[in-house]
C-alpha positions as CSV (number, residue, x, y, z in Angstrom):
1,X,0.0,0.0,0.0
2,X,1.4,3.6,-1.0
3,X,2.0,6.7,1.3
4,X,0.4,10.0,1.1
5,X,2.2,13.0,1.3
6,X,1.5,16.9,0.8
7,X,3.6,17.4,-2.5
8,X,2.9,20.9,-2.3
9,X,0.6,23.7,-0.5
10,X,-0.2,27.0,-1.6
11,X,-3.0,30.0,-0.3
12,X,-4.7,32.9,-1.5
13,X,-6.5,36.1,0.4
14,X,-8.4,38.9,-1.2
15,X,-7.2,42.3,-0.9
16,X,-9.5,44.3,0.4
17,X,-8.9,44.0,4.5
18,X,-11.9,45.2,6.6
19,X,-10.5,46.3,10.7
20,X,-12.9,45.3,13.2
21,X,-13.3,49.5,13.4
22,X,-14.2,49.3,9.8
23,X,-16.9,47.0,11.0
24,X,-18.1,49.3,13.8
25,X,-19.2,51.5,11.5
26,X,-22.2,49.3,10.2
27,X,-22.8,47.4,13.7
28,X,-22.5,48.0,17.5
29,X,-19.9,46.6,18.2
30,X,-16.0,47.5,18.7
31,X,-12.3,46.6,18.8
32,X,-12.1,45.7,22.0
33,X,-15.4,43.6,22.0
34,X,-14.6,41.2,19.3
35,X,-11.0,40.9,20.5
36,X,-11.9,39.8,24.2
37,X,-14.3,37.5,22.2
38,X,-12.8,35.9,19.2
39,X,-9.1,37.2,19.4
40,X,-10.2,38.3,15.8
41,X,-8.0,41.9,14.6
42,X,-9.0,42.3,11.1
43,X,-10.4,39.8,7.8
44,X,-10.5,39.6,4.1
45,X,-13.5,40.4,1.9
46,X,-13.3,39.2,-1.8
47,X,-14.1,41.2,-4.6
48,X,-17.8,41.2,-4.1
49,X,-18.6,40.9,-8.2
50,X,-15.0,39.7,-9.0
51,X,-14.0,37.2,-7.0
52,X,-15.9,34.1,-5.9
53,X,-15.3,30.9,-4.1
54,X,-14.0,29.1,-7.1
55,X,-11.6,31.6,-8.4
56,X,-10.0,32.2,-5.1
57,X,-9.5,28.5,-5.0
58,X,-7.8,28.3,-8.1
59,X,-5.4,30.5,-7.6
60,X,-4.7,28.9,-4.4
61,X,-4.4,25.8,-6.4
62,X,-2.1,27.0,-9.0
63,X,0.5,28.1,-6.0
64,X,0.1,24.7,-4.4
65,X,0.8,22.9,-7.6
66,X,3.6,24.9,-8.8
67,X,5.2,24.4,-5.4
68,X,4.5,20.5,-5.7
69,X,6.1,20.6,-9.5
70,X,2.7,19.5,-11.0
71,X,1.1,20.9,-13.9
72,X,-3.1,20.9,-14.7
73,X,-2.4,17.8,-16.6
74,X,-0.9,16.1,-13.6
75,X,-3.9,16.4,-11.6
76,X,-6.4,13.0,-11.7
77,X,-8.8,14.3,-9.0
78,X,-10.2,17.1,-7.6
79,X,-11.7,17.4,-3.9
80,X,-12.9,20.6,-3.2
81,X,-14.5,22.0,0.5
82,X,-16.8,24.8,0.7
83,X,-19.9,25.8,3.1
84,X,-19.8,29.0,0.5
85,X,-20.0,27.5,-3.3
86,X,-20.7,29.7,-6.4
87,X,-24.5,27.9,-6.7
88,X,-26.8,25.9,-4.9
89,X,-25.3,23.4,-7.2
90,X,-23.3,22.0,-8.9
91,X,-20.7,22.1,-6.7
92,X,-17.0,24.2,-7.4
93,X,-15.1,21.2,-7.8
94,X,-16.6,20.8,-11.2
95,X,-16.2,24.9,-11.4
96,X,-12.4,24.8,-10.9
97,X,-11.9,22.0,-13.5
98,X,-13.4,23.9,-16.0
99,X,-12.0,27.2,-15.3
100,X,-8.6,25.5,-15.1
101,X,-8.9,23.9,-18.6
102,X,-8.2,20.0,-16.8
103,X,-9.0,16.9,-18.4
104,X,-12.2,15.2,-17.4
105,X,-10.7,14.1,-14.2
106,X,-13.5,13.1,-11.7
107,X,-14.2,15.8,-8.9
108,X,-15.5,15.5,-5.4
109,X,-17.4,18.5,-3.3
110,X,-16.7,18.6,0.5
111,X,-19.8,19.7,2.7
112,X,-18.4,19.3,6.2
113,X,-18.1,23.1,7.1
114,X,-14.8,24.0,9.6
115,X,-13.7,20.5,9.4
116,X,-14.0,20.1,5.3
117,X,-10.4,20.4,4.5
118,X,-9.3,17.8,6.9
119,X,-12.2,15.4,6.0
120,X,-10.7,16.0,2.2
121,X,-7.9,15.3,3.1
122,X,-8.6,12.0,4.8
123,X,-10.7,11.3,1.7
124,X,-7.3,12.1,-0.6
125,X,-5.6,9.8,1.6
126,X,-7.5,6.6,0.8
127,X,-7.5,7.0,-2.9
128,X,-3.7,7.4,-3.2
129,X,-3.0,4.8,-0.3
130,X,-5.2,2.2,-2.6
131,X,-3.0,3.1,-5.9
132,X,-6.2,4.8,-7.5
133,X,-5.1,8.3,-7.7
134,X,-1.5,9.4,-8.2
135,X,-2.0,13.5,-7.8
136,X,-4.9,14.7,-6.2
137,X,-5.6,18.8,-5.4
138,X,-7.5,19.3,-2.5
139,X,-9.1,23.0,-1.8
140,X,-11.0,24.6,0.9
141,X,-12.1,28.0,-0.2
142,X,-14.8,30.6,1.5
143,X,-17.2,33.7,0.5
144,X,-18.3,34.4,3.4
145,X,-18.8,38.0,3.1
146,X,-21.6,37.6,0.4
147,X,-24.3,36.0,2.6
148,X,-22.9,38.3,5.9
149,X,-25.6,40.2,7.8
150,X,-23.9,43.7,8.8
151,X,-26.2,45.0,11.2
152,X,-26.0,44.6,15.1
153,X,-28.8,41.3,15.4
154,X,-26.1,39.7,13.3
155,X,-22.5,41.0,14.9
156,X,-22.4,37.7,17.1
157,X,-21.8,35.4,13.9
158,X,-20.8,38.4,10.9
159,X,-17.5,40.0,13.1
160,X,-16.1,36.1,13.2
161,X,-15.7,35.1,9.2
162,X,-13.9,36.1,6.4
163,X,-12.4,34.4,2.6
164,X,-9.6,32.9,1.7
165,X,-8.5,30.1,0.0
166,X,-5.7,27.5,0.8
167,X,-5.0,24.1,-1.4
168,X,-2.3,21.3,-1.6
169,X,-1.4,18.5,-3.6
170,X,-1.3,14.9,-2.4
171,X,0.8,12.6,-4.1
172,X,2.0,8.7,-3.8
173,X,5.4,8.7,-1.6
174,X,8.0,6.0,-1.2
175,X,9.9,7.5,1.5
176,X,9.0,5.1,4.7
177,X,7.6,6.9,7.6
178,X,6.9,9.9,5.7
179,X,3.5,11.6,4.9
180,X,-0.2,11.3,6.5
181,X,0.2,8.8,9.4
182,X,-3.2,9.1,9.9
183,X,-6.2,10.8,10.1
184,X,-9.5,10.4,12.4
185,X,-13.4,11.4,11.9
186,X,-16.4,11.7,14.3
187,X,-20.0,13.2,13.9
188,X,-23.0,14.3,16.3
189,X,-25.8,15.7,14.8
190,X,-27.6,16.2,18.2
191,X,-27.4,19.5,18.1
192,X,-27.3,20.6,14.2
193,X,-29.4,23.7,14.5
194,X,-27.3,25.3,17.4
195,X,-24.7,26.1,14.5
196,X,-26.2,26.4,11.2
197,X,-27.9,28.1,7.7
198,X,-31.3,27.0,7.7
199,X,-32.7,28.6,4.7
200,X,-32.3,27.4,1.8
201,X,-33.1,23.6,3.1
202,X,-36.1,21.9,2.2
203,X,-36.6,20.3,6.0
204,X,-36.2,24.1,7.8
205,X,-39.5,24.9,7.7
206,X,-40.0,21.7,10.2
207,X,-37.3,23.3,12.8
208,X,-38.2,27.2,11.8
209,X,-42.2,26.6,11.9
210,X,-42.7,27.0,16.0
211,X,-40.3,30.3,16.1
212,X,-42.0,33.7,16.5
213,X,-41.4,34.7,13.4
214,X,-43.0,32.2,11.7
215,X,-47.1,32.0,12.0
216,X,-48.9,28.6,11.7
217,X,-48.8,28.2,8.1
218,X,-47.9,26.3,5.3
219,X,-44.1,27.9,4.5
220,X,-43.9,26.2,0.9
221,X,-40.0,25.0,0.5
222,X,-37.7,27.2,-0.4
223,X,-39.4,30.1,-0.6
224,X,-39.9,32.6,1.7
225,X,-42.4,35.6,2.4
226,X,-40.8,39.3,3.1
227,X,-42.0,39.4,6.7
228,X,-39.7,36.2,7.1
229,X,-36.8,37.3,5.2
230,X,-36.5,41.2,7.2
231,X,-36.3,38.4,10.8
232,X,-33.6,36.9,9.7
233,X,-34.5,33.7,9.2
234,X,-32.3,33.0,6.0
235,X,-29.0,33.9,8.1
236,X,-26.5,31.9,9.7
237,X,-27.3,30.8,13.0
238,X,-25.0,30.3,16.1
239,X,-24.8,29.7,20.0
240,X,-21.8,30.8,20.6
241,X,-21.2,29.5,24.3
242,X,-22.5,26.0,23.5
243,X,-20.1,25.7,20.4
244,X,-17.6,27.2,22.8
245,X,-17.9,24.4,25.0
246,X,-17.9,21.2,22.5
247,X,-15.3,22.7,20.6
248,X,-12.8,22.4,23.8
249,X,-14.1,19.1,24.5
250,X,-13.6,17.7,21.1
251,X,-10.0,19.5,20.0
252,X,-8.0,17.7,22.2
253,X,-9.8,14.8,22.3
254,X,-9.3,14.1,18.3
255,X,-5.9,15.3,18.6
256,X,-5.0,12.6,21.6
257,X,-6.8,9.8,19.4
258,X,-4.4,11.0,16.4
259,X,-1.3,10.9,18.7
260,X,-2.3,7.8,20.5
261,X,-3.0,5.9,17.4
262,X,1.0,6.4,16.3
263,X,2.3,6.1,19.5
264,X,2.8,9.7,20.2
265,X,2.7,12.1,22.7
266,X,1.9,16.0,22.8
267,X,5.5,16.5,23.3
268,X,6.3,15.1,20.1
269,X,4.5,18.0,18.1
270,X,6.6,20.1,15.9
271,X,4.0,22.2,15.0
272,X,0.0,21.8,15.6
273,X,-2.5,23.5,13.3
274,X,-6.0,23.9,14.4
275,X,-8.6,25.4,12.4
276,X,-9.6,28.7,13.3
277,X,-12.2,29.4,14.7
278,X,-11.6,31.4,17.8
279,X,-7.8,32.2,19.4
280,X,-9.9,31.5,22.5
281,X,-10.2,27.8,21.6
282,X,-6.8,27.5,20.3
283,X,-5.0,29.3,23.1
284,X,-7.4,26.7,26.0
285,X,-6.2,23.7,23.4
286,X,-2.5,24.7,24.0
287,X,-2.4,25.0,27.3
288,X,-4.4,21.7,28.0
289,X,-1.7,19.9,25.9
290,X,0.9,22.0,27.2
291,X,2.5,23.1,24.2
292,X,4.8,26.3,23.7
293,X,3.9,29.1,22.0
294,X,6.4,28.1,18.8
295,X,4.7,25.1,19.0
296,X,0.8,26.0,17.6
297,X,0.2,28.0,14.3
298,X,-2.4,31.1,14.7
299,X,-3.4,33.3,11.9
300,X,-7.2,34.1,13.5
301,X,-5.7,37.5,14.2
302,X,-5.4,38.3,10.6
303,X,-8.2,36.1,8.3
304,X,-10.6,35.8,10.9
305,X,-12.7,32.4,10.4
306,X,-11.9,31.2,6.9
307,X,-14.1,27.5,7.7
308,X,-12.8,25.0,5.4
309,X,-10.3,27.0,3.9
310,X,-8.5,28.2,7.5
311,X,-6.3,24.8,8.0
312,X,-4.5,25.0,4.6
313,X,-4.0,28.8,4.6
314,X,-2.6,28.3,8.4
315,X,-0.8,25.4,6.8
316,X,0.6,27.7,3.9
317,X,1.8,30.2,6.0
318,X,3.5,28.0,8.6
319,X,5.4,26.3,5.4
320,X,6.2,30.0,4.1
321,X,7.7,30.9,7.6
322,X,9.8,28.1,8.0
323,X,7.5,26.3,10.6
324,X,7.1,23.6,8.7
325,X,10.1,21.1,7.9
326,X,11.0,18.0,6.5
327,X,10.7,15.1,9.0
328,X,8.7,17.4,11.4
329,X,5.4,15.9,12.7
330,X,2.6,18.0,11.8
331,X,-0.8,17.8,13.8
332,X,-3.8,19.5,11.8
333,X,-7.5,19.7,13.6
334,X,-10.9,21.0,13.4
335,X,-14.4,21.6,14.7
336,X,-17.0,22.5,13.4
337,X,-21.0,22.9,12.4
338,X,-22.4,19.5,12.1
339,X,-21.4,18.7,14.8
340,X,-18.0,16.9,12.9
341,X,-14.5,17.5,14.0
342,X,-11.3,15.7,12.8
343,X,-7.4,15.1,12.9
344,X,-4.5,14.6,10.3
345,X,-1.1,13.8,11.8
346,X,1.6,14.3,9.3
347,X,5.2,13.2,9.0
348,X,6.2,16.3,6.3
């Protein structure tokens, strides 16, 4: 059975960087409020008309396969993560093989939120280990700034995201001991509304129809009247604290499984790269494991929450830095809206 190893890994952020003062000037809210909160200093807006999820992908893509000496042609797979795709469907996999001229290569979309890229990855993993696949380009890319609410009712859940775009290329290694050691997946659904887009869906009207904005009535699918649109109802939803909570749970214990499983311990981490989703989380993770600050990759400060594109951009920039070298073991984790949450430990 073959190895998998990241050949190469790439990023890409828009421009255009909004301050969490910028924001203050459309909500109530401040600096110093989402910073206690989130650790969040600024994010990245796309191009609103310009760029979308699929194009900030690509060019992600084309940095990640350049790196890993591969051209479009080399590529015989394409996973792709998004919570944010160009349309309702298809999916952007099947977007970025066009746009990148590829053959007819078959392409895979990745709906598992904050924890997309690593489940990709894990996915990735299996069809090189099996000899099916020799390249593979895996993407997580987010818009989140298109379906944003900007007013106050909203600043709990709009002050935490931003887009981006990371990617890497997975290829068949020889090398013994090198690459993905392995990688580990869990699910709850228990609580699947607590963190959530409701609308569209056809089974929201079920959860939305006892809510006060919603009158005992036939809803009809997808579609929605104006007195339910102006409540908010087609926005993301979150409890904050109660994601708070599972998310410290979870973390560590999906990174444990991953060390356990190669006979590891936290001590052993050269580098651990969470998703992020809130320095709060990351900084109660560190501590717990007892790692040094050198030892855990944070970007939050800049990006905000980039979902399933915020472990390959961390990844990216860790690699640029020089916080990622050859024979170092790599942790990567994430939790997320599902519930799922997930681990990848890496030999690089």
């Amino acid at each position: 059975m073959y190895r998998t190893k990241i050949a190469g890994i790439g990023h890409y952020v828009p421009k255009n960087v909004y301050t969490n003062n910028d924001l203050s000037r459309f909500m109530e809210t401040s600096d110093e409020w989402i910073q206690e909160r989130t650790g969040i200093k600024e994010r990245r807006f796309a191009e609103r008309f310009e760029e979308t999820t699929t194009t900030m992908g690509i060019e992600a893509a084309k940095v990640a396969m350049e790196r890993a000496g591969v051209t479009k042609d080399d590529i015989d797979f394409i996973i792709f993560a998004t919570l944010s795709p160009d349309y309702y469907f298809p999916g952007c996999g099947v977007l970025l093989q066009r746009e990148m001229k590829m053959k007819e290569v078959g392409a895979l979309d990745i709906r598992n939120q904050c924890s997309g890229f690593v489940y990709a990855l894990s996915v990735a993993d299996q069809f090189i280990k099996t000899g099916m696949y020799k390249n593979i380009l895996v993407v997580g890319s987010e818009k989140h700034s298109f379906a944003m609410d900007f007013e106050t009712r909203s600043r709990n859940v709009s002050v935490i995201f931003g887009d981006g775009a990371g990617a890497a290329v997975l290829q068949r290694s020889e090398k013994e001991g090198q690459g993905i050691l392995s990688t580990h997946l869990h699910s709850d659904g228990a609580d699947a509304e607590i963190l959530a887009m409701h609308y569209p869906g056809a089974h929201a009207n079920k959860w939305l129809k006892d809510k006060p904005a919603f009158p005992e009535k036939e809803l009809g699918g997808l579609f929605m009247t104006t007195e339910q649109l102006e409540s908010g109802a087609a926005l993301p939803y979150m409890d904050g604290p109660v994601v708070f909570k599972k998310a410290v749970v979870k973390f560590p214990e999906v990174i444990n499984e991953a060390l356990a499983a190669n006979d590891y311990t936290a001590k052993d981490i050269d580098l651990l790269v969470p998703h992020q989703a809130n320095l709060r989380i990351s900084q109660y993770v560190q501590q717990l494991l007892g790692l040094a600050d050198d030892k855990v990759f944070n970007n939050i400060q800049k990006y905000g929450n980039t979902t399933a594109a915020s472990v390959p951009i961390a990844l990216s920039e860790a690699w640029e830095a020089g916080k990622v070298k050859d024979g170092d073991l790599i942790c990567l984790a994430a939790f997320g809206s599902g519930f799922t949450w997930a681990s990848a430990l890496i030999k690089w």
